[in-house]
C-alpha positions as CSV (number, residue, x, y, z in Angstrom):
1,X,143.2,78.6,-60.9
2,X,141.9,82.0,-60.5
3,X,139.3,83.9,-63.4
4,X,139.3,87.3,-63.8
5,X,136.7,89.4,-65.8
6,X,138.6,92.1,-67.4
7,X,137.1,95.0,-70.1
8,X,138.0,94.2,-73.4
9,X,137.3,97.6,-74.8
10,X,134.4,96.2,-77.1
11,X,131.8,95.7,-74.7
12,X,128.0,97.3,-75.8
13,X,126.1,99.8,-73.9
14,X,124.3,97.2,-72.0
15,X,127.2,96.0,-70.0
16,X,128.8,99.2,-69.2
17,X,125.7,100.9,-67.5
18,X,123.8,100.0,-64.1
19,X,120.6,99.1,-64.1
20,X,119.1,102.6,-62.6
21,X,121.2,104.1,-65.2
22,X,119.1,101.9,-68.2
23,X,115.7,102.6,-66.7
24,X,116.4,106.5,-65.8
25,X,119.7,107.6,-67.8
26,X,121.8,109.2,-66.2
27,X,126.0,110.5,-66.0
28,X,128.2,107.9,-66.9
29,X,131.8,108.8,-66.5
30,X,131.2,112.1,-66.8
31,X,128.5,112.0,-69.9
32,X,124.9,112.8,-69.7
33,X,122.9,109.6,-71.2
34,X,119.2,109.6,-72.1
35,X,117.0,107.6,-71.3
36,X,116.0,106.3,-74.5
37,X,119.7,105.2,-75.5
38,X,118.7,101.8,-76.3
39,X,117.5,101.0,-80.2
40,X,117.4,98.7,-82.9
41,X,119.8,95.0,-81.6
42,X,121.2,96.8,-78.6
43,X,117.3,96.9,-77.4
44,X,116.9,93.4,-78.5
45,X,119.8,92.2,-76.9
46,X,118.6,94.0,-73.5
47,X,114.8,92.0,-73.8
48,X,116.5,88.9,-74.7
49,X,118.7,88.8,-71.8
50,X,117.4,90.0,-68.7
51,X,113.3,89.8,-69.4
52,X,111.7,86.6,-69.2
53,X,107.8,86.2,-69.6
54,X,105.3,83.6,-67.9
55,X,102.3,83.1,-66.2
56,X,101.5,82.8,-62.7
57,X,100.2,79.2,-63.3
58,X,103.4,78.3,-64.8
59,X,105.4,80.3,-61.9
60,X,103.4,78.3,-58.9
61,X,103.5,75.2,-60.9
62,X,107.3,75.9,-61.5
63,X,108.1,76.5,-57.1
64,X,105.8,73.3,-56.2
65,X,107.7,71.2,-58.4
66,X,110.9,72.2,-57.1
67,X,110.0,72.0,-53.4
68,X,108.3,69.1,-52.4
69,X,107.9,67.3,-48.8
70,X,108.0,64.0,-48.8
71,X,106.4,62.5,-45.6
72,X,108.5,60.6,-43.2
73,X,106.4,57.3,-44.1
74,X,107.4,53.6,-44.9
75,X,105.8,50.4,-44.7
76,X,108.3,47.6,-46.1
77,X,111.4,47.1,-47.3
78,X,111.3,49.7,-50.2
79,X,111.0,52.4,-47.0
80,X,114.7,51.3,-46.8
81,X,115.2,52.1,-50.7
82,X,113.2,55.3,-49.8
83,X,115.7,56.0,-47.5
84,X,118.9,56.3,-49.0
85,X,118.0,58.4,-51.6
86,X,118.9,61.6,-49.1
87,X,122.6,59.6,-49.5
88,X,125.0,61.1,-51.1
89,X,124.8,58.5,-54.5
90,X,121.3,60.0,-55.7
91,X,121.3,63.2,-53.2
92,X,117.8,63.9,-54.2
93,X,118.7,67.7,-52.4
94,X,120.0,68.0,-55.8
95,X,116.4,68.6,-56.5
96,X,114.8,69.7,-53.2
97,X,113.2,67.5,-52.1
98,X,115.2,66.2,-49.1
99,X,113.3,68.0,-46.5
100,X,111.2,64.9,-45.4
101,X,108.5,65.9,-42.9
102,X,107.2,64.1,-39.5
103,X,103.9,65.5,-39.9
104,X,101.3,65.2,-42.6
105,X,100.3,68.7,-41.9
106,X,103.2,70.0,-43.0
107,X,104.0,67.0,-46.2
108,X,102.6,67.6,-49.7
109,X,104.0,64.4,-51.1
110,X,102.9,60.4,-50.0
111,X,105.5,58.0,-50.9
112,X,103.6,54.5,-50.5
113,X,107.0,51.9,-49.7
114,X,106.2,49.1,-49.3
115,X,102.8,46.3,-49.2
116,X,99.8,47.8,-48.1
117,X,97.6,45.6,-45.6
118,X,93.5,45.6,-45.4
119,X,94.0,47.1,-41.6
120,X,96.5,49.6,-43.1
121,X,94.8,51.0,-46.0
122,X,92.5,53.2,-43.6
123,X,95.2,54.8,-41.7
124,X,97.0,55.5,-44.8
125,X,94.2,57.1,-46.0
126,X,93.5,59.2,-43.0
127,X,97.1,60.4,-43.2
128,X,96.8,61.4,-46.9
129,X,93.7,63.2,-46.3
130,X,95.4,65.1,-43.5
131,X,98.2,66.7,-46.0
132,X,98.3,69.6,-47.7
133,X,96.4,71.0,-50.8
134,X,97.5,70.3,-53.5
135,X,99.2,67.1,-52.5
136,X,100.3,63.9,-54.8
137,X,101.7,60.3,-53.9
138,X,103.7,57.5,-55.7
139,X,103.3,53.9,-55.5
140,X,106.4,52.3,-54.6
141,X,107.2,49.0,-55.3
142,X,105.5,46.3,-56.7
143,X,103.2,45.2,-53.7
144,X,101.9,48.3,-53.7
145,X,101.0,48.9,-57.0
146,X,99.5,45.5,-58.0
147,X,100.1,43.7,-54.7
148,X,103.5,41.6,-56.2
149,X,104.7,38.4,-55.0
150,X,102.4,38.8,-52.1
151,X,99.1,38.6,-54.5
152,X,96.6,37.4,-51.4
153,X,93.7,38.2,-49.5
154,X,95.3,40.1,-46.8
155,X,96.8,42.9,-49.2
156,X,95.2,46.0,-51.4
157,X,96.7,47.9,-54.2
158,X,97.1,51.5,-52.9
159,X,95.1,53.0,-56.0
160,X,92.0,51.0,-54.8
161,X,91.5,53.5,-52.0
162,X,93.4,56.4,-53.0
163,X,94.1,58.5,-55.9
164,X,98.1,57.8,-57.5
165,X,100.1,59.8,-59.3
166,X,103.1,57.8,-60.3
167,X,103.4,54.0,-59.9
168,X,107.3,53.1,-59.8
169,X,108.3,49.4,-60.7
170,X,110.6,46.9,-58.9
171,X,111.0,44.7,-55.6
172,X,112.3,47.0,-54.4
173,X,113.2,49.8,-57.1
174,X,116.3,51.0,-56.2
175,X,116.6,54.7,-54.9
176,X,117.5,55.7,-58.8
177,X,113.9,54.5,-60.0
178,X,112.7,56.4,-57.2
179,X,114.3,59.3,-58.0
180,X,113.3,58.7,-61.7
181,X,109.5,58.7,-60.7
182,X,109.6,61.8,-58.6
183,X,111.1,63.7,-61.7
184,X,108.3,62.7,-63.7
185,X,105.9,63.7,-60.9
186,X,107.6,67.3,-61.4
187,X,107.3,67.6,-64.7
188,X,103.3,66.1,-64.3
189,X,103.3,69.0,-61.6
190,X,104.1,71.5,-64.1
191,X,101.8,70.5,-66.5
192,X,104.0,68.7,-69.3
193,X,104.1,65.3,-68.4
194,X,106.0,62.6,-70.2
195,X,104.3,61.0,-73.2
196,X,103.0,57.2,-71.7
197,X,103.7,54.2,-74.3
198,X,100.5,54.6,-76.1
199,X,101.6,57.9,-77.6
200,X,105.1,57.1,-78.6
201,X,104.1,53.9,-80.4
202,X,100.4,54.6,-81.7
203,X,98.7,51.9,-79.7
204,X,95.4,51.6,-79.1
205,X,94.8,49.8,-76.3
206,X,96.3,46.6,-75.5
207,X,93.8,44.3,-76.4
208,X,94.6,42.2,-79.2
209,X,92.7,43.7,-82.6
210,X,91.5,40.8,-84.7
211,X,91.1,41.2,-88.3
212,X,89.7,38.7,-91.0
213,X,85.9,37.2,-92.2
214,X,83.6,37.6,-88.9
215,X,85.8,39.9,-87.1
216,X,85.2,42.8,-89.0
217,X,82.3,44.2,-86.9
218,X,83.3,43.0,-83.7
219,X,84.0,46.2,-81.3
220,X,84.5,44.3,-78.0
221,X,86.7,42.1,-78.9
222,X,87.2,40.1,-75.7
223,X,83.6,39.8,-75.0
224,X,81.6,36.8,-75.8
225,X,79.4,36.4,-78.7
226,X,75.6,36.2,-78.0
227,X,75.9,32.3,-79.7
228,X,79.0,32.0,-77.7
229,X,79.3,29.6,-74.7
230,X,82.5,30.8,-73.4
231,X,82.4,31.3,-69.2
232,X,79.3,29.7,-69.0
């Protein structure tokens, strides 16, 4: 099927001059313009479609979001989820951020996959402290976050010895929650995150809130009275 664009005859100033030719005036097909040909909706029109306003914040914050390098880093099995999301069923190029990097000198992003040992958490620290400024990283998997089926002494949950941007559930998440939390790293990046559970429902906390005769004045309500014997 082919599309042609062809004048229909009712076309506005806008779209029948050059650019130059808005800024400057000039002769179009043989008739002098001014430069001040634009008023009233046509100059409306003209600001509406080809001006758009930010600020430089919103313009860096806009490019890093876009653009991040993941580093070429795995640790367990969800390094194998990490993995195939540069396949062509999520093709997270889609989004830019396929350009995984060898080198933490040249990575911005820290994509934790997989259970992170006591030996290990230093060396993953040294590697995130070698990336770029301003850098972010995402908890993959349930070991990492809270340690998971392998809850023992010989593991550490990664945001015990570094800072974590996005924790992303599952043994393993599949590359879609993956892809899922990096989205909602970018819109974090450009500063208008998702609201969390506590702001779409009203929730306090998630302590239970007991009401009733003796309860009334209590404001920690897990914590022992002083008459209490509880944990001793």
């Amino acid at each position: 099927m082919e599309v042609r664009r062809t004048p229909t005859g009712h076309e506005s100033l806008i779209h029948r001059r050059s650019a130059s030719e808005l800024l400057r005036g000039g002769d179009i097909n043989g008739l002098t313009v001014p430069a001040q040909e634009l008023t009233g909706e046509e100059l409306e029109r003209h600001v509406a479609e080809r001006v758009l306003t930010t600020t430089l914040e919103k313009a860096v914050a806009w490019a890093r979001s876009n653009s991040f390098f993941p580093a070429t880093f795995g640790l367990a099995c969800c390094a194998i989820e990490m993995m195939s999301i540069v396949a062509a069923r999520v093709d997270v190029a889609r989004f830019g951020f396929e350009a995984f990097r060898a080198s933490p000198r040249q990575a911005d992003l820290l994509i934790l996959s997989g259970r992170v040992s006591i030996k290990m958490a230093p060396v993953i620290r040294r590697i995130y402290d070698q990336m770029l400024e301003p850098k972010w990283a995402i908890s993959m998997g349930a070991c990492c976050s809270s340690m998971g089926v392998f809850n023992n002494y010989a593991l550490v949950p990664a945001d015990k010895f570094m800072p974590i941007d996005v924790h992303v559930p599952g043994c393993p998440p599949r590359p879609e929650a993956l892809m899922h939390g990096v989205l909602k790293l970018r819109k974090m990046v450009q500063d208008d995150p998702d609201a969390g559970w506590r702001e779409r429902y009203g929730a306090i906390g998630t302590e239970e809130v007991l009401t009733g005769e003796g309860y009334a004045q209590d404001t920690a309500v897990n914590v022992p009275r002083g008459s209490d014997t509880t944990g001793a």
